[in-house]
VMD Tcl script that draws the C-alpha trace (Angstrom):
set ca {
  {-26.21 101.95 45.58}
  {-26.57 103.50 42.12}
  {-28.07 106.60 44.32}
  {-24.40 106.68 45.70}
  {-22.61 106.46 42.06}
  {-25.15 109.40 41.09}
  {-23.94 111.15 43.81}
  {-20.33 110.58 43.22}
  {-20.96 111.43 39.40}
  {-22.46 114.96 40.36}
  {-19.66 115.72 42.25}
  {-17.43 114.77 39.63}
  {-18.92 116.73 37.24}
  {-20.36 119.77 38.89}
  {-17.12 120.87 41.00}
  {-15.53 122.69 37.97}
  {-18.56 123.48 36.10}
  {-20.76 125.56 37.99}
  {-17.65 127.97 38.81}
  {-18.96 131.55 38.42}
  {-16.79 134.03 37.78}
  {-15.67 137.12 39.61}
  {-12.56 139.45 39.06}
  {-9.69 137.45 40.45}
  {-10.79 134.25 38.79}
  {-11.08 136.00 35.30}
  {-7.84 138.25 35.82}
  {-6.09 135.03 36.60}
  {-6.46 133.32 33.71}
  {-5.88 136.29 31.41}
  {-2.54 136.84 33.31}
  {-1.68 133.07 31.77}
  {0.88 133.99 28.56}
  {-1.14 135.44 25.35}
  {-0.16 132.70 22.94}
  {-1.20 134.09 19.28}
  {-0.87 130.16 17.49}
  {-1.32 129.67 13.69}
  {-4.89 127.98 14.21}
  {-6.13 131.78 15.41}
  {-8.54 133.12 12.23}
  {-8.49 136.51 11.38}
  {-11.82 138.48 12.68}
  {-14.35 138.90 10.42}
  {-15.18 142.45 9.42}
  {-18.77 143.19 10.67}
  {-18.13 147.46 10.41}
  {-19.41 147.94 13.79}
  {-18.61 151.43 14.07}
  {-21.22 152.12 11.32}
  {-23.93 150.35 14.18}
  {-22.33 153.44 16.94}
  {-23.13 156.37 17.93}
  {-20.52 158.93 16.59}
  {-21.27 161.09 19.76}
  {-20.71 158.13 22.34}
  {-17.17 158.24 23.67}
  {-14.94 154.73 25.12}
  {-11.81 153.96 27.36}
  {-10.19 152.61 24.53}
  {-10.94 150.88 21.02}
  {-11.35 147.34 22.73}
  {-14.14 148.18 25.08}
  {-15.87 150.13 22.12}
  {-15.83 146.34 20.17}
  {-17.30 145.11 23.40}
  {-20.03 147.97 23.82}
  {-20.96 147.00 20.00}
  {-21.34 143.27 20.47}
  {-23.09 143.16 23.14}
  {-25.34 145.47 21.96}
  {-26.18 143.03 18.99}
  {-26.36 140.17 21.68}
  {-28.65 142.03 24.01}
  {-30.95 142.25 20.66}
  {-31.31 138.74 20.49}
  {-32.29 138.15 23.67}
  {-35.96 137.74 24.09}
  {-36.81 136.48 27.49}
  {-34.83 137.65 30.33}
  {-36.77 136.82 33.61}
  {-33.95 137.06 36.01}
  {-33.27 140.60 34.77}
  {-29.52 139.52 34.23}
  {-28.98 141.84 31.60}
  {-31.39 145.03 32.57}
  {-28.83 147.48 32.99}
  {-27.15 146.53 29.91}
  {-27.10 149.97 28.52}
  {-24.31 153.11 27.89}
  {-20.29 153.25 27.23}
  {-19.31 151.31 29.82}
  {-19.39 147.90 29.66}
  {-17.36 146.67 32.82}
  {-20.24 147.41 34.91}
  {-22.65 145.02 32.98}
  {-24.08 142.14 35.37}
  {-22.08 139.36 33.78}
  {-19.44 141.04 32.24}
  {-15.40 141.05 34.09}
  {-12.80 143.11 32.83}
  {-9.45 143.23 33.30}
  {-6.37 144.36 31.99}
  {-5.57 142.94 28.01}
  {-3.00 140.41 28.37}
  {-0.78 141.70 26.24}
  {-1.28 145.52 27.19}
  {-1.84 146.20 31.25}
  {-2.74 150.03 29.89}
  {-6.03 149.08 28.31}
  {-8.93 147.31 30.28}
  {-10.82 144.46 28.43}
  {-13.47 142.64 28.66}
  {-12.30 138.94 29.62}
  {-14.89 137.14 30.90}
  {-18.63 136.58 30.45}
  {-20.53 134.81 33.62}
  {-24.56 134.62 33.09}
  {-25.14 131.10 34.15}
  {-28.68 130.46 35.85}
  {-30.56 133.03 34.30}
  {-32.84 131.36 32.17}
  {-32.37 133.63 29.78}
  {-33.97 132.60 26.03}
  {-32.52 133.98 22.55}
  {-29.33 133.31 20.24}
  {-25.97 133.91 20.83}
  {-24.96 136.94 18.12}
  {-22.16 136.49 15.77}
  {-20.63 139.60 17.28}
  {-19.22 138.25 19.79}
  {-16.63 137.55 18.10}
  {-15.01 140.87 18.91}
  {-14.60 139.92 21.85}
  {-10.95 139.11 21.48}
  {-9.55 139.14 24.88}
  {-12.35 136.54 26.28}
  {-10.79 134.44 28.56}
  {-13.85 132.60 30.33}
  {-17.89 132.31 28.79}
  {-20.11 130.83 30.59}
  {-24.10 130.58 30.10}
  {-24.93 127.65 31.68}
  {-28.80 126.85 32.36}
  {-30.26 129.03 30.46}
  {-32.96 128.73 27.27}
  {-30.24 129.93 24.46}
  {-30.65 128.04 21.49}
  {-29.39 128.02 17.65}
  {-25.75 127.78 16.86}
  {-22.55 128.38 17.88}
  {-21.23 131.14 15.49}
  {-18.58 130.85 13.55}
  {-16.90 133.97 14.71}
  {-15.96 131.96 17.85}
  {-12.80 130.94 16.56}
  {-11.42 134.58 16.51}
  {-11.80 133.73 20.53}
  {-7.57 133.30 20.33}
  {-7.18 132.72 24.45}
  {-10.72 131.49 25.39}
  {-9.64 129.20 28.04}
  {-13.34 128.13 29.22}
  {-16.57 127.46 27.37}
  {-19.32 126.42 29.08}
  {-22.72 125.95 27.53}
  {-24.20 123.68 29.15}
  {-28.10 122.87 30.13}
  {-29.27 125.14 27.37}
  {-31.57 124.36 24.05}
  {-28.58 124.21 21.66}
  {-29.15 121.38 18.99}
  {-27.57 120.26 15.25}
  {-24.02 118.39 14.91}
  {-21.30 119.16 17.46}
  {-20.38 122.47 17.15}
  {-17.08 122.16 15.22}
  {-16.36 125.83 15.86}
  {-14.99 124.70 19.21}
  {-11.96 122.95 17.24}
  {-10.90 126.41 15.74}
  {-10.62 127.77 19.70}
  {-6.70 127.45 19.68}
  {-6.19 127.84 23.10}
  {-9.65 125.83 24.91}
  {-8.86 124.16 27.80}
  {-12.66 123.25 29.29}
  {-15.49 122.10 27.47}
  {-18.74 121.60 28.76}
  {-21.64 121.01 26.00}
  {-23.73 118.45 27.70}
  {-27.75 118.93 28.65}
  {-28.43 120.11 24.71}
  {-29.77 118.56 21.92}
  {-26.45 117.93 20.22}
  {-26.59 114.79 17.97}
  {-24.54 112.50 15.30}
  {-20.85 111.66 14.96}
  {-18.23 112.63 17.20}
  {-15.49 114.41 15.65}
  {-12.10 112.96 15.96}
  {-9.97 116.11 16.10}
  {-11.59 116.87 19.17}
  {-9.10 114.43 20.90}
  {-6.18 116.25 19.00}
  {-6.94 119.42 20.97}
  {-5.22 120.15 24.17}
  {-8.37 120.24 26.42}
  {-8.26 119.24 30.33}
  {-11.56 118.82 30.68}
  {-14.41 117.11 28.19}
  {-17.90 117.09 29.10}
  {-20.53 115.89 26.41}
  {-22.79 113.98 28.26}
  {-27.02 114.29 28.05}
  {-26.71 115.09 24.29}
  {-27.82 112.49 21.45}
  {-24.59 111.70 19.79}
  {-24.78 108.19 18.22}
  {-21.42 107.50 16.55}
  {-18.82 105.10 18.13}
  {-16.20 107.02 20.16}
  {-13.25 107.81 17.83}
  {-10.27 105.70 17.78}
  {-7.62 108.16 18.78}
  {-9.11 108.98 21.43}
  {-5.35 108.15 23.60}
  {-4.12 111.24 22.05}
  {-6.05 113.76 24.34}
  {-4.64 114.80 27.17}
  {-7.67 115.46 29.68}
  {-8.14 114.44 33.10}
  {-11.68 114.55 32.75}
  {-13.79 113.18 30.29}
  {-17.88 112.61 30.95}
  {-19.75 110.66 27.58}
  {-22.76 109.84 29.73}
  {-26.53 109.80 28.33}
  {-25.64 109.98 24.59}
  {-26.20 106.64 22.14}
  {-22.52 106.31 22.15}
  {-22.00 102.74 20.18}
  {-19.44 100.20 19.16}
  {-16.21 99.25 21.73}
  {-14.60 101.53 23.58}
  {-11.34 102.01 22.01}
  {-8.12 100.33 22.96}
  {-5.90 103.54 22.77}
  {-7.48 104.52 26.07}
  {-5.06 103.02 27.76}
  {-2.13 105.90 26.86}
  {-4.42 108.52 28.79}
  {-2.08 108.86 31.57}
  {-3.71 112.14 32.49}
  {-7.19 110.87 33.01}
  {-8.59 110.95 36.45}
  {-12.07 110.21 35.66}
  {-13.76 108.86 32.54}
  {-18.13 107.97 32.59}
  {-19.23 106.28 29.52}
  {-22.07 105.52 31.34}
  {-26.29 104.97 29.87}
  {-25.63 104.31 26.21}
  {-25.61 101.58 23.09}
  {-21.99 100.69 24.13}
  {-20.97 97.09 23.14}
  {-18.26 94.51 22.98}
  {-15.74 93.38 25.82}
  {-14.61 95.83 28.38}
  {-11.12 96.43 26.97}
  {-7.82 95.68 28.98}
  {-6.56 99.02 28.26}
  {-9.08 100.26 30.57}
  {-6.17 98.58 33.26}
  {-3.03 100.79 31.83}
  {-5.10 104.11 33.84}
  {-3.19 103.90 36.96}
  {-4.05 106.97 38.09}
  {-7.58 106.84 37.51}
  {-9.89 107.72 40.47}
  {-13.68 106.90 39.17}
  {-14.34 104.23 36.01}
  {-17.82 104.66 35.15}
  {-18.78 101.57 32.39}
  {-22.16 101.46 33.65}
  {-25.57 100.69 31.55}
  {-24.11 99.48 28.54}
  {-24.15 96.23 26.91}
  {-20.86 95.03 27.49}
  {-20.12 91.05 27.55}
  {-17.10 88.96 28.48}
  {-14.84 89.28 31.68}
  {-13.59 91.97 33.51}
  {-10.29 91.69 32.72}
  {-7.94 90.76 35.30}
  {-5.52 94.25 34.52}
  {-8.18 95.74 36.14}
  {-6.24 94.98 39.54}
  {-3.62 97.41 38.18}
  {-5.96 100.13 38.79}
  {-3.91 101.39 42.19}
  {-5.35 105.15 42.27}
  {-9.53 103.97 41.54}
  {-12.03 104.95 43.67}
  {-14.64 104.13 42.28}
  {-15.82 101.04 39.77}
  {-19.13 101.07 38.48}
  {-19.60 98.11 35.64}
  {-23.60 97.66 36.37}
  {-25.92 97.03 33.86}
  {-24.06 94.93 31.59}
  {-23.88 91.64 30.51}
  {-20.51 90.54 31.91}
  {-19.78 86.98 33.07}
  {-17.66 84.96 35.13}
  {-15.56 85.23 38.71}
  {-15.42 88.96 40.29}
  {-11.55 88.88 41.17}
  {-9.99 89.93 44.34}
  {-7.43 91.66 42.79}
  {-10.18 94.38 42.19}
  {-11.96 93.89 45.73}
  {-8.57 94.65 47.10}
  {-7.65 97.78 45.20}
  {-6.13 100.42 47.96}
  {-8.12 102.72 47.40}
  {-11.28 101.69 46.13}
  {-14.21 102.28 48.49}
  {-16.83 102.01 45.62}
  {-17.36 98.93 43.55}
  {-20.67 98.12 41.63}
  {-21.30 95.38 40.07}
  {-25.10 94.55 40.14}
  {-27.36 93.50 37.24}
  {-25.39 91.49 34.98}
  {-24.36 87.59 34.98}
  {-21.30 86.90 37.15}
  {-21.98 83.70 39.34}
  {-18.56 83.59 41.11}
  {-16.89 85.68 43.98}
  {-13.18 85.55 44.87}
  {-12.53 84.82 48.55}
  {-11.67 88.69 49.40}
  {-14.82 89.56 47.11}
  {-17.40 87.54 50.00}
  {-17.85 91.16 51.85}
  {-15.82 94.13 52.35}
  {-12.46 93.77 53.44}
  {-12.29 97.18 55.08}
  {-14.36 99.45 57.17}
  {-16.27 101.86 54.23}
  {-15.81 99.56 51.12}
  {-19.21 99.05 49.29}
  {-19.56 96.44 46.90}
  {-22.89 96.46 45.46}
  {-23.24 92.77 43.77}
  {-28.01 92.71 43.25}
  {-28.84 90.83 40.37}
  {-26.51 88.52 39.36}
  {-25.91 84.33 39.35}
  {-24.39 84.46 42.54}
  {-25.48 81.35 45.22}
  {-26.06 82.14 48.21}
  {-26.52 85.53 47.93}
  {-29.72 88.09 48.32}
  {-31.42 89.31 45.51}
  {-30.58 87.21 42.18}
  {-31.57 86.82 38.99}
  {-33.54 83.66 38.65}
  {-32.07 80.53 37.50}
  {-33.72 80.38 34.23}
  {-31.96 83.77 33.43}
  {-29.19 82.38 34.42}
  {-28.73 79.40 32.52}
  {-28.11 80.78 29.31}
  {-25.65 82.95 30.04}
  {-22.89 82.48 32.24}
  {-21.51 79.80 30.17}
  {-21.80 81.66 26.85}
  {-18.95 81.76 24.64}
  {-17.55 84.91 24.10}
  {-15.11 86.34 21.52}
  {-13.62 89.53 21.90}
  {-12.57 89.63 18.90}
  {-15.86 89.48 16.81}
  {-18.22 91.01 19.14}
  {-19.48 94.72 19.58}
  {-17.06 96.49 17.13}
  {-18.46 95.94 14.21}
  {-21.81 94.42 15.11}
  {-21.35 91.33 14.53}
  {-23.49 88.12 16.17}
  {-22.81 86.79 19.53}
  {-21.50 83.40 19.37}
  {-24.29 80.26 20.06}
  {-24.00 79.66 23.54}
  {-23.00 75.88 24.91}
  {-25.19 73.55 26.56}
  {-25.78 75.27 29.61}
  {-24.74 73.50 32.84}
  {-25.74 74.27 36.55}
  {-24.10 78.20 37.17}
  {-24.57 77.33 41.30}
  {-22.29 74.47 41.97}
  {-22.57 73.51 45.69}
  {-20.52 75.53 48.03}
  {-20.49 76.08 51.74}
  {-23.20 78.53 53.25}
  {-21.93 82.25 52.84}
  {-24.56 84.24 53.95}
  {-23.09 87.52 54.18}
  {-24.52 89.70 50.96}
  {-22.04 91.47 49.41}
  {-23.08 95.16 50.13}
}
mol new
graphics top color blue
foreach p $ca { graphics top sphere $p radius 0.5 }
foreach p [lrange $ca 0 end-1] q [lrange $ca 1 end] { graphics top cylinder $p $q radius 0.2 }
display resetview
């Protein structure tokens, strides 16, 4: 079962990702109106022309900034097995392997270079200051490679960068704030790098569709506004995310699919978490959440997918969430519940997999034993005092028997 919620998370997160780039995809998004917005940073002045050959002649003074920075990239570049860059060499630039031009945005006369596509090359080095010259850059993407050091700070002259994708790569140090400065980002994807520490919060302010930080070692608890952004996607998995998950969640009317999954997050699983209507896959797995699942959860109409494993929730799985339209994914294995709703017994239509292993369930296959059992599913929780702010779990009662007798069921729940 957690093979299938793999599954389902690769596709989730790999669909818009992997996207290389070719000519129409790149001319598309430059076509999208040139916005110049007050954020934008003036470029700084490296004197490239001092770095050219006077005798070397260009289309236009755009592609002769181009020629220059990648010049100074292709210097930092020390492993290139792939040969993804071997014919990087003379005046003209659009017929670079990786490189897409297209007409500048806000002048169809000159050709530009607006995208940058050299994903799965496992190319090692630095990226060079000097690219930020690169003005009309719609798209970058260098995902799996060996590039390591930081983003530079010239990035921010990037004024419609629409995509940046740097993921599976060696980058490291505190989230690369130069990413806030992008005016016009709409996808992020940082995750598989050695990214660590505190989350910033104005990266929730920005106007990004797509958020993707997981496999990183961020530790800091997940900012509290993050209901301002306005993404549909949003992946946190694999970090040491701690603390609760923060109630403004609930305003993200735009989210289709949030993963919080495998980190230190703690506390009750917040009713907010209901308000997502439109949600399609909830990912709260391998965590160390107590409590309930709260019962709003049954307002989740548009949820495919439910995956609270790994936890240490309590209590009566609810058929208002084994009924959901249009789940046909519901995991709920290794934690404490030790009650099923009538309509939670076994799949109430053909495809729905409920996945219920390890728990204080009677009558059902593979459970944890009763000793496990005992002190936990009648432990007292407050919602209030728990997780946020680290605070001790309240004593448990005196246990009683989680099992009481019940007629045989002997259908397991997956």
């Amino acid at each position: 079962m957690k093979a299938l919620g793999f599954i389902l998370f690769l596709s989730i997160t790999s669909i818009i990702s992997s996207r290389s780039l070719n000519n129409a995809f790149t001319a598309a998004i430059t076509r999208r109106p040139l916005v110049r917005t007050k954020d934008a940073k003036p470029l700084i002045d490296f004197n490239f022309e001092f770095g050219i050959n006077a005798r070397l002649i260009f289309p236009n003074f755009r592609l002769k900034k181009a020629y220059f920075a990648l010049q100074e990239w292709k210097k930092l570049i020390i492993s290139d097995p792939e040969n993804m860059i071997n014919n990087w060499d003379g005046v003209d630039v659009c017929s670079y392997n990786g490189v897409f031009c297209e007409k500048a945005p806000d002048d169809p006369n000159l050709k530009t270079v607006a995208g940058i596509d050299l994903n799965h090359g496992n190319i090692e080095g630095q990226l060079a200051p000097h690219l930020g010259l690169l003005t009309d850059l719609s798209v970058f993407h260098i995902n799996t490679n060996r590039f390591s050091g930081n983003i530079p700070s010239s990035f921010s002259s990037l004024a419609i960068l629409n995509e940046f994708d740097i993921s599976n790569n060696q980058f490291s140090g505190p989230f690369p704030s130069v990413v806030l400065n992008i005016p016009r980002l709409k996808y992020l994807d940082i995750r598989f790098n050695n990214f660590e520490g505190v989350l910033p919060p104005q990266l929730f302010d920005k106007d990004l569709d797509a958020i993707f930080l997981n496999h990183n070692r961020f530790s800091s608890t997940i900012p509290e506004n993050i209901g301002h952004s306005k993404a549909s996607v949003i992946v946190f998995a694999d970090n040491a995310f701690k603390g609760c998950i923060p109630k403004s969640i609930g305003q993200m009317s735009n989210l289709d699919e949030v993963i919080f999954a495998n980190n230190e997050l703690s506390g009750c699983v917040p009713e907010e978490l209901g308000m997502l209507e439109n949600t399609k896959v909830l990912d709260l797995s391998n965590n160390k959440f107590v409590g309930r699942i709260p019962e709003r959860f049954g307002n989740l109409k548009g949820v495919e997918m439910i995956d609270v494993g790994h936890n240490e929730l309590i209590g009566t799985v609810m058929e208002v969430i084994c009924t959901l339209p249009k789940l046909v994914n519901f995991t709920f294995s290794d934690n404490y519940f030790d009650g099923l709703e009538g309509k939670c017994e076994k799949p109430v239509k053909p495809g729905l997999v409920f996945d219920c292993r390890q728990n204080c369930l009677p009558d059902k296959p593979d459970q944890k034993d009763k000793n496990r059992c005992l002190p936990m599913v009648n432990r007292l929780i407050d919602c209030k005092s728990v997780g946020c702010n680290f605070l001790p779990l309240p004593k448990p009662s005196k246990p009683s028997n989680p099992c009481p007798p019940k007629a045989p069921k002997p259908p397991p729940c997956s």
